[in-house]
Phi, psi and omega in degrees: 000323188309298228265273171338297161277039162267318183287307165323302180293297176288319152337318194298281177308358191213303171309324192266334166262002168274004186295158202283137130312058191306135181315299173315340172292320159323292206266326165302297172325300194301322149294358164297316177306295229282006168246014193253068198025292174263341196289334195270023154273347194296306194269052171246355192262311189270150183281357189192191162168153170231142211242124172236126191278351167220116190249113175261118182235114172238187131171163151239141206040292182263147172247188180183160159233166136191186223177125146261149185217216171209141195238146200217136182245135200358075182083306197299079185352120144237030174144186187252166252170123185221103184270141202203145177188109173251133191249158186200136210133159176299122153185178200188170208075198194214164170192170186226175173212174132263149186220165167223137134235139194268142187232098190270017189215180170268357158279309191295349182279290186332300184297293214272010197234324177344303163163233185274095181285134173255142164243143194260167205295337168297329194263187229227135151264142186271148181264131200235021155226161168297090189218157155291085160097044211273328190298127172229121158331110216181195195217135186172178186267001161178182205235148181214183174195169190212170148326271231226125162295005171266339181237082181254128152261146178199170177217131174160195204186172166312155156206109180085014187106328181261162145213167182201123184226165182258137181229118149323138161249327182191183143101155141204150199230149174238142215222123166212143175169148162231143214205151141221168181252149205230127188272122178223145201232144215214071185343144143292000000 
């Protein structure tokens, strides 16, 4: 049983962030926000935001994510991005996401481009579908959730300058564990 979910654990941890990135997967995520109820007021507000279209999450007991994405300063692509996170706690399964953070000033752009930036195990994403554990350690002002991602209702706001929200793609996980997560940011 061990060896199985072990297996399990790794398909996860290994299959789900080497799957290709298509250039267009960028822009598709981004629109899943920006049709995703309160996240798609952030961009016309924020000054920036970095997008991973896919966060591959596994563990048994011990867990880990990572996820690449890209970062953008008022619209304009300006580098890459990278997320990496290990958890510790009861949990089992794999899951995958899409995530944003929103950089509502040019310091919190500043703060998150800086070199490596952390979000510590407190802070919170809002989750914009009805998913088991939809939630990632991450950073924004409470956590909600709606049916459909075209009808996301959520509450929240900056917290430091970020909000961050989430969209399950698949996958399920049981989860009590703490983790944050860590960020490296690379110009173009």
């Amino acid at each position: 049983m061990f060896k199985r979910l072990v297996s399990i654990f790794a398909f996860f941890a290994i299959a789900l962030p080497a799957a290709p990135v298509l250039a267009d997967e960028y822009q598709d995520t981004i629109n899943i926000f920006k049709k995703a109820g309160e996240s798609g007021s952030f961009f016309g507000k924020a000054y920036g935001y970095a997008v991973f279209p896919t966060i591959g999450k596994g563990g048994v007991g011990v867990g880990g994510a990572y996820g690449k994405g890209h970062v953008y300063a008022r619209g304009k692509y300006v580098g890459d991005t990278s997320m990496a996170q290990v958890t510790v706690g009861f949990q089992l399964g794999g899951q995958a996401y899409s995530e944003i953070i929103f950089f509502e000033d040019e310091r919190a752009f500043k703060e998150f481009t800086g070199g490596n930036f952390e979000f510590g195990a407190d802070a919170s994403a809002i989750a914009i579908t009805a998913s088991a554990n939809a939630k990632a350690s991450s950073t924004g002002a409470s956590a909600g959730a709606s049916a459909t991602k075209n009808a996301a209702t959520t509450a929240g706001g900056y917290h430091k300058g970020m909000a961050t929200f989430t969209v399950a793609k698949g996958g399920l996980m049981y989860e009590a564990s703490v983790g944050g997560q860590k960020f490296s940011y690379k110009a173009k």
